[in-house]
N, CA and C of each residue as an Amber inpcrd file, in Angstrom:
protein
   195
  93.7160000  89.6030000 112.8920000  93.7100000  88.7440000 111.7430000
  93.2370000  87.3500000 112.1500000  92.5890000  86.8880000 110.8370000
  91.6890000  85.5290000 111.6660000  92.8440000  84.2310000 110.7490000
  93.1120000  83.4980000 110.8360000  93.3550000  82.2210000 110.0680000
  93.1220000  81.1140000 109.7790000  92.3010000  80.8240000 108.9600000
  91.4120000  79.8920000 108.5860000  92.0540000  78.9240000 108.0020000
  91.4130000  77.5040000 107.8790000  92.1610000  76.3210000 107.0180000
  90.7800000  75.3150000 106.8610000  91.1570000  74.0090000 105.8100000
  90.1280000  73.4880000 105.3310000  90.9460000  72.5250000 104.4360000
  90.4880000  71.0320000 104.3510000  91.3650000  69.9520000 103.6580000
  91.0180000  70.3810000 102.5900000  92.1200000  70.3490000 101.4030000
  92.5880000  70.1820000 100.2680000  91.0360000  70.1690000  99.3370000
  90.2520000  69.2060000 100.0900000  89.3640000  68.4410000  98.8150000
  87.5590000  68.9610000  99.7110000  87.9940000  69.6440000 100.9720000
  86.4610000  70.1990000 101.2100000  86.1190000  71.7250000 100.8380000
  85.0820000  71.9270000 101.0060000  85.1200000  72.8980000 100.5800000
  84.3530000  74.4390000 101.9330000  84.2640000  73.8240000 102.9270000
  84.1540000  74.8640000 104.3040000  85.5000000  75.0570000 104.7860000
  85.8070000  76.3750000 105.0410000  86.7490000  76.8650000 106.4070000
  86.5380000  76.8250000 107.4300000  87.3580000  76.4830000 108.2770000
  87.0420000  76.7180000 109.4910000  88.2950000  77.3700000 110.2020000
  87.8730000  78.4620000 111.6340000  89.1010000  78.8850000 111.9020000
  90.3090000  77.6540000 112.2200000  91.5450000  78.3740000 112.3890000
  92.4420000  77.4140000 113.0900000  92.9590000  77.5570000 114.4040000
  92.6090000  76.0330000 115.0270000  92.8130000  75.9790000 116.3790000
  94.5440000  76.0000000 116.8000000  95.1700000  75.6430000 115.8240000
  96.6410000  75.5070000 116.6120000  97.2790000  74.3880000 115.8290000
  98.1710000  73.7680000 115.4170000  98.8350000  73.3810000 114.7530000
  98.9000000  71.7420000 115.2430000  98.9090000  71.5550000 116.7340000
  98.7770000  70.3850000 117.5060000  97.3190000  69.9410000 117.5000000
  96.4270000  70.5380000 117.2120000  95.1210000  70.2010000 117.2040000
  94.6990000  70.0540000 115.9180000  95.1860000  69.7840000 114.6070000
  94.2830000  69.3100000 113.6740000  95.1830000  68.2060000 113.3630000
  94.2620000  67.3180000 112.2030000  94.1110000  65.6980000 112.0090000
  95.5170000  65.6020000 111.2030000  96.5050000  65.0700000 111.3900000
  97.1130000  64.9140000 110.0950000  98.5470000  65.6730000 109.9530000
  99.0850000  66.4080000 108.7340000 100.2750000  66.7980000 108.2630000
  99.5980000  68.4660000 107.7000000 100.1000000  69.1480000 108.3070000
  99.5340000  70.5810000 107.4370000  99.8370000  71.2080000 105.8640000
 100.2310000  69.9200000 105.1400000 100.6200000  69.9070000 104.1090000
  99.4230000  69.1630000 103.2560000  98.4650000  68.6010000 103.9930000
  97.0210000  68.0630000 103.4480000  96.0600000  69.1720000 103.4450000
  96.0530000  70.0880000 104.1930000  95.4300000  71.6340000 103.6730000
  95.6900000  72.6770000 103.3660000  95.1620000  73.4190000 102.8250000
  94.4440000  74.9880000 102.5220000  94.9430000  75.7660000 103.7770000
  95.3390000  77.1590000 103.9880000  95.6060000  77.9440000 104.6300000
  94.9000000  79.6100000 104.3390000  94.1810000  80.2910000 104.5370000
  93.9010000  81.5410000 104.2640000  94.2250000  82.2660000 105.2540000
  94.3890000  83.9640000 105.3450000  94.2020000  84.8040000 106.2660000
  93.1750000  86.0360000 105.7300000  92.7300000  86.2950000 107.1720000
  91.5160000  87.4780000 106.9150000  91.5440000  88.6010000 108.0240000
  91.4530000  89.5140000 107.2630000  91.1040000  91.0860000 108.2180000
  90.2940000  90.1620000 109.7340000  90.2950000  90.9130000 110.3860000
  90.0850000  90.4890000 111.9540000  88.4210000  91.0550000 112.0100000
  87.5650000  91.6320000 110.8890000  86.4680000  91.6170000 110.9760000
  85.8460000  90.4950000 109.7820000  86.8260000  89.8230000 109.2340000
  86.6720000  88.7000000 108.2490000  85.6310000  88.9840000 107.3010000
  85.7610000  90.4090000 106.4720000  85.7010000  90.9990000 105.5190000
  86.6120000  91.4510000 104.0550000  87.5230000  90.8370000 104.6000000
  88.6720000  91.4870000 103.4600000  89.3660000  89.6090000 103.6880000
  89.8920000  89.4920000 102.7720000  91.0080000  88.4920000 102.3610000
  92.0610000  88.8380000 102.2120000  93.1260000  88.6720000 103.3790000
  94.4920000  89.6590000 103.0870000  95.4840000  88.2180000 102.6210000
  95.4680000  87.1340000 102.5880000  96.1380000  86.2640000 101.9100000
  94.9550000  84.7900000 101.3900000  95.1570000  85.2140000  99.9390000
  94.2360000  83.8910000  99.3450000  94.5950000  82.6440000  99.8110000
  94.3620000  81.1510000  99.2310000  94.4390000  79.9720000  99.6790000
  95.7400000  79.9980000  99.5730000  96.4560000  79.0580000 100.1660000
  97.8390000  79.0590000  99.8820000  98.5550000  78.1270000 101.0700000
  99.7470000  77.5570000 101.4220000 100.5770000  76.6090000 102.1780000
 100.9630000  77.3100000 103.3810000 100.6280000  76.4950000 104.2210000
 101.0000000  76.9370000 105.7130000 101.9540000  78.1120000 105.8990000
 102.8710000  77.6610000 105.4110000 104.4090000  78.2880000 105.4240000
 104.2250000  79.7640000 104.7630000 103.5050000  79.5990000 103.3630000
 103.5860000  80.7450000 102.5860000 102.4310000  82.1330000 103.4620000
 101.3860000  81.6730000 103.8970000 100.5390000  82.1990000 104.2710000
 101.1760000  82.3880000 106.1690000 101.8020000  81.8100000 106.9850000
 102.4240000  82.4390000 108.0300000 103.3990000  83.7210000 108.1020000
 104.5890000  83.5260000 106.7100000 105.4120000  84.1790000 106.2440000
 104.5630000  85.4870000 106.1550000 103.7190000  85.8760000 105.0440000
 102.9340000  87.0060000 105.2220000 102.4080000  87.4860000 106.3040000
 101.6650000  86.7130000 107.0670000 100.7660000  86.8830000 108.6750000
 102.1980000  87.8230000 109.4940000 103.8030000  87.3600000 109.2130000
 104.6750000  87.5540000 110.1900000 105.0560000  89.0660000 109.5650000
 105.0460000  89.3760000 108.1790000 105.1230000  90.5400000 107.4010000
 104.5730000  91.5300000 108.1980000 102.9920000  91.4180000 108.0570000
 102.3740000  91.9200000 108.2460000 102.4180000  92.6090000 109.8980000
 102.3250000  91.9110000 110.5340000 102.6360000  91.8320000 112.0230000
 103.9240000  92.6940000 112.0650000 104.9720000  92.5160000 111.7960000
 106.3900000  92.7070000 111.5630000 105.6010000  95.2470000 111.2470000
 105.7830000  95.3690000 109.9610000 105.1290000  96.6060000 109.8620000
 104.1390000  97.4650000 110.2480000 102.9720000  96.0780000 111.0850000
 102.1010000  96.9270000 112.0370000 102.3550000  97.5730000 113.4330000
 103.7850000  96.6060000 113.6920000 104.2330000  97.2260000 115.0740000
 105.2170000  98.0000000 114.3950000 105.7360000  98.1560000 113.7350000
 107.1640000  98.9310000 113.4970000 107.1050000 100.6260000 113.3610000
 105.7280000 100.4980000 113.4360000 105.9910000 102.4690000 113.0370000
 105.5760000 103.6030000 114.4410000
C-alpha cells in the first residue's frame, strides 16, 4: 500500500516520506491510500488519523488469516 498526501489547497500528491519530514502540522493536509500497484484507491482523501486507522484495518486482516 502506497500513502500519499498533498496540502489542503494543492492539487498534486505526492508519496509520504514520514511524518517528521513534512512542513508543518498534518492537520494542513490531505491523506489518501492506494493498492501498492497505485491502481485502485483503497481510502479516498481524508485526515491522517482517519486514513491510518484503515491502513491499520487493513494490515490487521491481511495478516490474520
Amino acid at each position: 500500500m502506497v500513502l500519499q498526501y498533498k496540502k489542503k489547497n494543492v492539487a498534486r500528491w505526492k508519496d509520504y516520506p514520514g511524518k517528521d519530514k513534512i512542513e508543518g502540522n498534518v492537520k494542513n493536509y490531505d491523506f489518501r491510500l492506494l493498492s501498492e500497484n497505485r491502481k485502485k484507491i483503497l481510502v479516498e482523501k481524508n485526515s491522517y488519523e482517519k486514513v491510518m486507522k484503515r491502513f491499520r484495518q487493513i494490515e490487521f486482516f491481511k495478516h490474520s488469516k
